[in-house]
N, C-alpha and C positions, 0 to 999 in steps of 0.2 A: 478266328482265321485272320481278321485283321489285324491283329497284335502279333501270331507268326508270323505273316507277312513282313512288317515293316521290323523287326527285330533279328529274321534270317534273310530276307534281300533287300531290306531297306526301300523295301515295295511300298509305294506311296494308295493309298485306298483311302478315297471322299466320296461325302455320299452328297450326289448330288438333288435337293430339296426340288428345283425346279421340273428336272425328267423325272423325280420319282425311281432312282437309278444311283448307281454308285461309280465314282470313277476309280480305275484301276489301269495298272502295268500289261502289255500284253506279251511278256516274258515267258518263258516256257525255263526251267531248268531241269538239270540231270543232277539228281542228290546221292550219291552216293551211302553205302547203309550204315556209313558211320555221321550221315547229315555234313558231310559237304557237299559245296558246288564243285562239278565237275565240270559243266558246264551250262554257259548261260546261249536263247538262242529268242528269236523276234520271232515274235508268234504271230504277227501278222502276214511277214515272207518264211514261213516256214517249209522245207527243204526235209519230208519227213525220211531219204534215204540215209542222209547225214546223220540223223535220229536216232533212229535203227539198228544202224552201224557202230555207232558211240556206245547205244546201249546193250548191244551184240559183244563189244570188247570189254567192257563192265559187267559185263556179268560171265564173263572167261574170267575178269580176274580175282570175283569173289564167289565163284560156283564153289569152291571148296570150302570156304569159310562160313557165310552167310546166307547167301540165297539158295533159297531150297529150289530154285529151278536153273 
């Protein structure tokens, strides 16, 4: 996982020794099913109607091709 990360968003992942714990990105993205970013979004002020909606229009534009739903 950490070698996806930091190789497809350049998602920085450490682990931190002292909490016993790992530091990471709190990024949310929208990949698209050919593996792009469609979009990137802050997972901490996350906004899930925006979400939704993005993902409501992504998949109107690959229901024919790709996603079986």
């Amino acid at each position: 996982m950490e070698t996806f990360a930091q190789e497809s968003f350049a998602a920085v992942i450490e682990e931190d020794p002292e909490a016993n714990d790992i530091i990471h990105s709190t990024q949310h993205y929208l990949i698209d099913p050919n593996g792009q970013v469609i979009r990137q979004y802050d997972g901490v002020e996350t906004n899930t109607v925006s979400i939704a909606e993005d993902i409501e229009a992504i998949q109107g534009d690959y229901s024919q091709t790709i996603w079986p739903f």
